[in-house]
VODO-24177 format. One record per residue (C-alpha): x, y, z; chain; residue number from 0; residue in one letter. Coordinates in pm, 1 decimal, decimal comma. Each point is the difference from the previous one (the first is absolute). Last residue first. Layout:
N
LUMZA          x          y          z   guba   zati   dogu
LUMZA          X          Y          Z      A    NUM      a
...
END
This chain:
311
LUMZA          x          y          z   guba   zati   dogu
LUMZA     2679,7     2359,8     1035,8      A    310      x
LUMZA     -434,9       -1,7     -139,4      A    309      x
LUMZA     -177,0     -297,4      -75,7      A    308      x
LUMZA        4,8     -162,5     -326,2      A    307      x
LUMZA     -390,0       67,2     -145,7      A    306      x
LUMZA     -249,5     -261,6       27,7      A    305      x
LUMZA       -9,5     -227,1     -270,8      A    304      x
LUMZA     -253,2      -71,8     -293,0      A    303      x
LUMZA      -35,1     -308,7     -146,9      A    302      x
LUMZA     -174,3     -194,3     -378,6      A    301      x
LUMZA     -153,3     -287,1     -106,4      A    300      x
LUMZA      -12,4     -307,1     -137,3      A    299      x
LUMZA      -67,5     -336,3      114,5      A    298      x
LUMZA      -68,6     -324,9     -202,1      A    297      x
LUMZA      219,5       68,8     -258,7      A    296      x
LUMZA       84,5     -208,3     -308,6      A    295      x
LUMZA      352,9      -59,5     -140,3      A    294      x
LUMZA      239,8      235,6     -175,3      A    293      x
LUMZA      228,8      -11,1      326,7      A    292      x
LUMZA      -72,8     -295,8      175,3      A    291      x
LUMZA     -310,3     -169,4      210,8      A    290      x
LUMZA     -197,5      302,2       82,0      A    289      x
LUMZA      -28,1      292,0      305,3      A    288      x
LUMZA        1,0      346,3     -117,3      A    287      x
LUMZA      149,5      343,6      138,9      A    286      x
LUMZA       19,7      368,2      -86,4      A    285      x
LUMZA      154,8      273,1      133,3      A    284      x
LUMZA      338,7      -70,2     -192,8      A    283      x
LUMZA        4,2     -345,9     -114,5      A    282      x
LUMZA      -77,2     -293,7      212,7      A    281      x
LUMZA      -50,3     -383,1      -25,1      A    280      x
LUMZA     -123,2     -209,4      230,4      A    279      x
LUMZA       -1,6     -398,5      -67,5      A    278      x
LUMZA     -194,2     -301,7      -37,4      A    277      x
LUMZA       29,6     -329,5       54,7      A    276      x
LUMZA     -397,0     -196,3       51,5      A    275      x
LUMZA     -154,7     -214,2      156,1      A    274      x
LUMZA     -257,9      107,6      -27,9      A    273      x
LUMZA     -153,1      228,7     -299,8      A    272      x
LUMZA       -0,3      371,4       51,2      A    271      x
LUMZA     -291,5      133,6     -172,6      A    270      x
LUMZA       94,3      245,4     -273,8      A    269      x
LUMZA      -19,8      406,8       63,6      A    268      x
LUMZA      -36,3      102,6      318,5      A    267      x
LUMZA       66,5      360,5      -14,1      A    266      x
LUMZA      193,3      192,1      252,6      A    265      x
LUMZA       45,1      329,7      151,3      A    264      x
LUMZA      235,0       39,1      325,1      A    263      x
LUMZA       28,9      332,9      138,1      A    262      x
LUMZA      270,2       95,3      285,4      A    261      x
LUMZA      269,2     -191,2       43,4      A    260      x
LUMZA      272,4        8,5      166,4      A    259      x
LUMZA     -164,7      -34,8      413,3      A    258      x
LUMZA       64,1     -406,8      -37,3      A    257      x
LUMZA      383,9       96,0      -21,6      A    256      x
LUMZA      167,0     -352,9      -90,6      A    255      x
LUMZA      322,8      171,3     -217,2      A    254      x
LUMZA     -256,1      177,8     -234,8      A    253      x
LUMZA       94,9     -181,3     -347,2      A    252      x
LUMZA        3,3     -356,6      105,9      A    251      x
LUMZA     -231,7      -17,0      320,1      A    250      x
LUMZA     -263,6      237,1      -44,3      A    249      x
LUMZA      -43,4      -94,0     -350,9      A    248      x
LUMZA       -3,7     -372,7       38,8      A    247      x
LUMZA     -251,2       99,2      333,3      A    246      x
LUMZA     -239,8      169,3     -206,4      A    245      x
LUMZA      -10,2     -272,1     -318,3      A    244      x
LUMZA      -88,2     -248,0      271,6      A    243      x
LUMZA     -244,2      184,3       89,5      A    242      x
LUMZA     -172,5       69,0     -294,8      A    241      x
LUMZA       52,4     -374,0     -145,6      A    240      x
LUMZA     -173,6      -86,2      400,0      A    239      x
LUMZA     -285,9      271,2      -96,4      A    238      x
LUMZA      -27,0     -205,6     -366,8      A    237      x
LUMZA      -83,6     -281,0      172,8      A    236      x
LUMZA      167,0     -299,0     -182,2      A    235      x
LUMZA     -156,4     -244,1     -194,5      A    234      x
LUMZA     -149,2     -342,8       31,9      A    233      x
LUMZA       81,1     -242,6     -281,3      A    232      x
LUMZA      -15,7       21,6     -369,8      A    231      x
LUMZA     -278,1      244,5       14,6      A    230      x
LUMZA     -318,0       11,1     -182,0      A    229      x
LUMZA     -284,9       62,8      257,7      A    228      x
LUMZA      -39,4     -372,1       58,8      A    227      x
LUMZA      387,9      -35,0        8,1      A    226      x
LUMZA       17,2      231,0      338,2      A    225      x
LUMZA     -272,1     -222,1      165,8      A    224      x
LUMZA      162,7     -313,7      -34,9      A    223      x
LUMZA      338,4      154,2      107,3      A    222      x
LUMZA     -104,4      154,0      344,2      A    221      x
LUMZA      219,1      268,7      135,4      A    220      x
LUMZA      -26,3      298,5     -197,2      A    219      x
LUMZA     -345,1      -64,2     -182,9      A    218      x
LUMZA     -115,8      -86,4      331,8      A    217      x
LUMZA      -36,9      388,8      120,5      A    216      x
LUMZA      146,5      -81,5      358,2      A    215      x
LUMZA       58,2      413,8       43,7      A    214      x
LUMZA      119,0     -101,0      361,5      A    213      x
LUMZA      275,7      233,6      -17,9      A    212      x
LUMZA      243,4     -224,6      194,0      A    211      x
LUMZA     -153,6     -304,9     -107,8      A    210      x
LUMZA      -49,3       79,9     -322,7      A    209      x
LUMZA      304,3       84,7      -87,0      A    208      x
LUMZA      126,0     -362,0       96,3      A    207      x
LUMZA     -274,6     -147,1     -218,2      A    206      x
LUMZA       84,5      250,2     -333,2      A    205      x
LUMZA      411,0     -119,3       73,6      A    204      x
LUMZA      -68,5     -372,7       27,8      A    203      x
LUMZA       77,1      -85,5     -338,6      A    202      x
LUMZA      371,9      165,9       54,5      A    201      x
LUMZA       93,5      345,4     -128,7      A    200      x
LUMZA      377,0        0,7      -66,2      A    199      x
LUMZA       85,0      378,5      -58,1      A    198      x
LUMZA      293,7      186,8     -154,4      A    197      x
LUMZA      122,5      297,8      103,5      A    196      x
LUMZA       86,2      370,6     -141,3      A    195      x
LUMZA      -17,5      -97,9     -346,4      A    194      x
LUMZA      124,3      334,7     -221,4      A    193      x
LUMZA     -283,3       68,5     -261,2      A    192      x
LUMZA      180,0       40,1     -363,1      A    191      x
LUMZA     -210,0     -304,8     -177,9      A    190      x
LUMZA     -343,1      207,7      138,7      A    189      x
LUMZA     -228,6     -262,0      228,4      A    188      x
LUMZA     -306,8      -33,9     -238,5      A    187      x
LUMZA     -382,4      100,3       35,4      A    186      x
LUMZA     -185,9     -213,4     -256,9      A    185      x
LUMZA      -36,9      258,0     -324,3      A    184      x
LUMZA     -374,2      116,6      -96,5      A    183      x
LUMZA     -125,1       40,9     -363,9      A    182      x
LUMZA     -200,3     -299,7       17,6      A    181      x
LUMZA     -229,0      154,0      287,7      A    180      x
LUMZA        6,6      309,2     -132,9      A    179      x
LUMZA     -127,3     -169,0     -338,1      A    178      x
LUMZA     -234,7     -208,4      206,9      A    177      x
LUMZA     -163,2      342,8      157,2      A    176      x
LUMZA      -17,9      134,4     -303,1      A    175      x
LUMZA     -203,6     -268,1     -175,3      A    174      x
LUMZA     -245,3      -25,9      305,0      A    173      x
LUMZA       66,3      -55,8      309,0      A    172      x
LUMZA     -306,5      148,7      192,0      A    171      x
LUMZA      -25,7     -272,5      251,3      A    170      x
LUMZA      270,1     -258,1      115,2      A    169      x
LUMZA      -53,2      111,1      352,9      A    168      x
LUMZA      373,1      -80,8      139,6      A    167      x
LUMZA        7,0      183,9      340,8      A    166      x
LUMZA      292,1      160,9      128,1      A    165      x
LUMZA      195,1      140,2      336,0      A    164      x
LUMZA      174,2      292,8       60,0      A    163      x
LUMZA      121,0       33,8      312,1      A    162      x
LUMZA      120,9      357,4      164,4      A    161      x
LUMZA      177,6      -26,1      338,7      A    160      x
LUMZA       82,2      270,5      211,2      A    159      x
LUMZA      226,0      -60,9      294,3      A    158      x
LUMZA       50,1      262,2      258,9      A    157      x
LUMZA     -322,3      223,8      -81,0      A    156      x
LUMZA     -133,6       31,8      394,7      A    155      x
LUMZA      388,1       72,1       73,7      A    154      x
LUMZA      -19,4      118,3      377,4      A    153      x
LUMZA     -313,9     -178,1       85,2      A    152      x
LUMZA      137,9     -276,0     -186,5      A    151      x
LUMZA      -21,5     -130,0     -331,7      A    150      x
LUMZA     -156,0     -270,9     -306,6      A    149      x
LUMZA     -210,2      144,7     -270,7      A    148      x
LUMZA     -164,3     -225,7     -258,6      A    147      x
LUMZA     -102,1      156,7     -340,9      A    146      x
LUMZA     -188,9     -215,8     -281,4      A    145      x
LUMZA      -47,3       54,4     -384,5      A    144      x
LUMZA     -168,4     -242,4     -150,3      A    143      x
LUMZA      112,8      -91,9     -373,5      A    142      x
LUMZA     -319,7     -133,6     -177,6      A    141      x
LUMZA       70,4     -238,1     -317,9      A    140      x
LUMZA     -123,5        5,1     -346,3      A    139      x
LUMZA     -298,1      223,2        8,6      A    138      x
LUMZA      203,9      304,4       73,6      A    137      x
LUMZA      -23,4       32,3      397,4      A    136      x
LUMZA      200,7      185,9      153,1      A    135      x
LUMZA     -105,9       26,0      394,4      A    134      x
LUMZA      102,8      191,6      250,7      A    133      x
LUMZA      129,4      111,2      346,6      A    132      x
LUMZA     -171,5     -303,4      201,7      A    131      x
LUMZA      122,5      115,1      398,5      A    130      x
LUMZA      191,5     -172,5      276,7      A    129      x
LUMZA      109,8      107,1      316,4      A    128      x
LUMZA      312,7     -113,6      234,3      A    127      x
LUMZA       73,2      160,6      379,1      A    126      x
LUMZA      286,0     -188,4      135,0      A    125      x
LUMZA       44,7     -120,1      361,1      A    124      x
LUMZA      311,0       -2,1      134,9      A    123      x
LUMZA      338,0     -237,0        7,3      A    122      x
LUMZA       72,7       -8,0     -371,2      A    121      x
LUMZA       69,5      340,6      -53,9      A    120      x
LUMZA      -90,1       89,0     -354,6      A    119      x
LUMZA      237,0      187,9     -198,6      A    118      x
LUMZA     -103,2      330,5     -159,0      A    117      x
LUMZA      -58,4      138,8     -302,9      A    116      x
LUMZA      -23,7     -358,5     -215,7      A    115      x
LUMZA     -202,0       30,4     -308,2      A    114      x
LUMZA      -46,0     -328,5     -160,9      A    113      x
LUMZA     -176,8      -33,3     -390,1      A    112      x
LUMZA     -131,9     -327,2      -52,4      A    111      x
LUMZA      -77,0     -216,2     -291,8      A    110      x
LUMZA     -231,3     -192,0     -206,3      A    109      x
LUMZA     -138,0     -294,2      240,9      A    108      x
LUMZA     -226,1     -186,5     -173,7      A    107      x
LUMZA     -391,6      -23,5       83,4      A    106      x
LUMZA     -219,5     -243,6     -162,6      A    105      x
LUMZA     -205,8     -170,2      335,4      A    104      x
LUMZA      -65,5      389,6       30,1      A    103      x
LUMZA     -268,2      -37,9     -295,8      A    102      x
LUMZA      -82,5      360,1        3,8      A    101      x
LUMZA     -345,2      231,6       67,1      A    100      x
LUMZA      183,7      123,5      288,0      A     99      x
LUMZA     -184,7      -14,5      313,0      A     98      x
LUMZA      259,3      -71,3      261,9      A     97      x
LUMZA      344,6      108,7     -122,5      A     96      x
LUMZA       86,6      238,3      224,7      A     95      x
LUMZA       24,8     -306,0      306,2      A     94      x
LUMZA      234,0     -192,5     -218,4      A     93      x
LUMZA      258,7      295,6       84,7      A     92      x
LUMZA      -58,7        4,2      404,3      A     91      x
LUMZA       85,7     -431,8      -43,0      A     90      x
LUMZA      314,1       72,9     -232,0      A     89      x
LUMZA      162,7      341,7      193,4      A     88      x
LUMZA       31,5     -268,8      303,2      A     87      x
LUMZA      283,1     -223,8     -131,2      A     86      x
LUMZA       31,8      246,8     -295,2      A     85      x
LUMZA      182,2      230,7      198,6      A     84      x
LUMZA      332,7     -189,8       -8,3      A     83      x
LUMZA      175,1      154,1     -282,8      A     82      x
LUMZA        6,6      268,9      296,5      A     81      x
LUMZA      228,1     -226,0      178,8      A     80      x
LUMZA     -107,1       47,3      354,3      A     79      x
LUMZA      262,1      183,2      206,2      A     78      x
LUMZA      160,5      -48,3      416,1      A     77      x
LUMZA      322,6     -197,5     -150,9      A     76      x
LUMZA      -77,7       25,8     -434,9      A     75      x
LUMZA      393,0      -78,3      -71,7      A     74      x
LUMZA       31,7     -261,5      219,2      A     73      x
LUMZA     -263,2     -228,1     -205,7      A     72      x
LUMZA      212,5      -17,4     -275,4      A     71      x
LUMZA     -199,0       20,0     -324,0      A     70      x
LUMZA      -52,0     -289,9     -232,6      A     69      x
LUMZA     -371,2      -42,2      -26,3      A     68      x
LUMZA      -29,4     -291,0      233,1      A     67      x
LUMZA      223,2      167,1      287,1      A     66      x
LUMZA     -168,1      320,6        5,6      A     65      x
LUMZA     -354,2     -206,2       25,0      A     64      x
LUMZA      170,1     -256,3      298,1      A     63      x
LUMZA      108,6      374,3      190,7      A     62      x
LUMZA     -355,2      109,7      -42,2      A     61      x
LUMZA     -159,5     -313,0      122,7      A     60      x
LUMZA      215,9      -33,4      301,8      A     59      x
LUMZA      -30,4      366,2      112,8      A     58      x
LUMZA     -364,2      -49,1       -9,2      A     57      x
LUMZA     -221,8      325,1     -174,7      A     56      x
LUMZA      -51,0      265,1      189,0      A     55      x
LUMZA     -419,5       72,3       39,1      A     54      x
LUMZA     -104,0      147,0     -309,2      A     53      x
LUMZA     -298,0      224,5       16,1      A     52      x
LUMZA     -238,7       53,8     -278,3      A     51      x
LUMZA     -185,7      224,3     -229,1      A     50      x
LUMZA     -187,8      -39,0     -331,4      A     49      x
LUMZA       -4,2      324,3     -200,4      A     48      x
LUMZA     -358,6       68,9     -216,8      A     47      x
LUMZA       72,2      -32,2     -345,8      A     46      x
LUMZA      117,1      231,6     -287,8      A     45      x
LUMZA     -159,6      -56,8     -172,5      A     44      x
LUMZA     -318,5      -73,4      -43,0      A     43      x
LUMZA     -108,8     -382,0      -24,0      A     42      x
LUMZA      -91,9     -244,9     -362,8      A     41      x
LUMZA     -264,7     -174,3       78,5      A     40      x
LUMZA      -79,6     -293,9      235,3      A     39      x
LUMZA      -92,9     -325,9      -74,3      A     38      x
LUMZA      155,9     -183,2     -375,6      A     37      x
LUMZA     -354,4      -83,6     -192,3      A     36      x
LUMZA     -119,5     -351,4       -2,3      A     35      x
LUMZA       73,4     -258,7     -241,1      A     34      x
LUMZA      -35,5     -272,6      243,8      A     33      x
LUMZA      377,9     -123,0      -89,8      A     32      x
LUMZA       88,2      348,4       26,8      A     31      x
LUMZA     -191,4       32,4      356,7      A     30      x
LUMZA      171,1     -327,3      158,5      A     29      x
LUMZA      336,1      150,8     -111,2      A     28      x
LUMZA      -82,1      318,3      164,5      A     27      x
LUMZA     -148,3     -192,4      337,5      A     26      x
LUMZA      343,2     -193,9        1,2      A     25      x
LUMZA      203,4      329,0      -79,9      A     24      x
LUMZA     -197,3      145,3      292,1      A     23      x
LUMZA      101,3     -282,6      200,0      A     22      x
LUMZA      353,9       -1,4      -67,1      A     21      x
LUMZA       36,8      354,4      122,7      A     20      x
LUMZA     -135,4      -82,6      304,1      A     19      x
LUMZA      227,5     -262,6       98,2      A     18      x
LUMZA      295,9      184,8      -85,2      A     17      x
LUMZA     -106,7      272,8      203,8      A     16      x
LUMZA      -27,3     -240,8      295,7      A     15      x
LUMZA      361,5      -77,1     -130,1      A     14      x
LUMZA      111,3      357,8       16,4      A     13      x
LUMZA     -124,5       47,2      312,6      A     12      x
LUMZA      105,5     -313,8      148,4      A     11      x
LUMZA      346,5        0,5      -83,4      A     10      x
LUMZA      231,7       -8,5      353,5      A      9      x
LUMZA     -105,1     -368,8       27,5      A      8      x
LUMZA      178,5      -87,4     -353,8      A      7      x
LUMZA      296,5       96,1      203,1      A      6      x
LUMZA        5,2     -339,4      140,3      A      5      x
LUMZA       79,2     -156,0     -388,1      A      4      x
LUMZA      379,5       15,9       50,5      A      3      x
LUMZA      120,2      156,9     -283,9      A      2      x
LUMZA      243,1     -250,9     -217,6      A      1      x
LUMZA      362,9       75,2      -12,7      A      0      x
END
């Protein structure tokens, strides 16, 4: 079913943010061509926090988000999904980044690590805050370390999310570098992983995310665009893989219980290609998301759950 595109009115904070992301990469683009030197230089860390308040977010829109990444809507009555965070976590996130001597019109999404404490009541305000944690930068790529916080008054440290996203530099390579490089095996789902369901992604899937996130990143949802930077088509976000991969678990090995788990660590390791038929596999504590047994991974990662309570 497609998303109806009136929630797109609940997104102007991330798409504002959108908007001003885009222009810096314009002005950066504009200065490589120019041969000028990247602005900024390279920040202490860590950062100052950025703060915020979160009014409640729409009923409508949450239960429609629930929906699209295969949860059941019933089961999160009077919660927010914390999968959910980056709806507002993206725009408070962005706002670390300002003066990095990068070219942010590069940046992939590497991973995520969730730490859920605490559920987050969906009919109050939420208290969210943002900070730059680090930066590894080896000449090749930089990996920035960010922390958003989403909570209450009660639980300030509710949902913490850590995202790690990177930078191809294409500097300092070098012989070893390329031999690391070479020497490097594509992420794979594991022939003994158990499939716990099978997905049919349709072409749509990066627009309808977008409109309940509002990350509208046109490499998702514009074909055109996704082949200039190399793609066969427009790709999936990895935060909708990541959810997705949340609510499988939730509902095939924990009975539906949205309160099971308790870290969630992936890596986004190919770019999702729409459409698409993929599936999630599981073994153990760990989990991956790939086309078959033996066959490439676009997700992997690993969970923690909270302990069994008490007779």
């Amino acid at each position: 079913m497609a998303v109806s595109s009136k929630h797109v009115l609940q997104q102007g904070p991330v798409i504002a943010t959108l908007a001003s992301v885009a222009a810096s990469a314009i002005r950066q683009q504009l200065d490589e061509r120019l041969g000028r030197a990247p602005h900024g230089t390279t920040p202490q860390v860590p950062g100052p926090e950025i703060t915020a308040t979160i009014v409640p977010r729409p009923s409508e829109l949450l239960r429609a988000y629930v929906r699209h990444v295969g949860g059941d809507p019933a089961a999160y009555r009077g919660q927010v999904p914390a999968h959910f965070f980056p709806q507002w976590g993206f725009p408070l996130a962005s706002r670390t980044l300002q003066g990095l001597p990068y070219p942010l019109f590069k940046v992939l999404n590497g991973g995520c690590r969730l730490e859920i404490n605490g559920p987050l009541p969906a009919g109050e305000a939420l208290h969210a805050r943002a900070r730059l944690e680090g930066i590894d930068d080896d000449g090749r790529r930089a990996v920035i370390h960010q922390r958003v916080v989403t909570g209450t008054g009660a639980v300030p440290n509710a949902v913490v999310g850590h995202l790690y996203a990177v930078v191809p530099l294409g500097r300092g390579k070098g012989k070893k570098g390329e031999a690391a490089a070479a020497r490097r095996e594509p992420a794979r789902v594991p022939g003994d992983a158990e499939e716990l369901q099978r997905w049919r992604l349709s072409a749509d899937a990066g627009l309808d995310f977008a409109k309940l996130t509002g990350d509208f990143n046109p490499v998702h949802w514009i074909a055109p665009y996704a082949r200039a930077f190399g793609f066969r088509n427009t790709i999936l976000h990895g935060f909708s893989t990541m959810a997705r991969a949340m609510e499988g678990l939730q509902r095939t090995l924990f009975a539906g219980s949205v309160r099971a788990l308790r870290v969630f660590d992936v890596k986004f390791t190919k770019p999702l290609t729409l459409p698409a038929k993929v599936g999630l596999y599981a073994k153990d504590t760990s989990l991956w998301v790939g086309d078959a047994p033996g066959g490439p991974a676009y997700l992997v990662g690993t969970f923690e759950t909270n302990p069994l309570p008490k007779d």
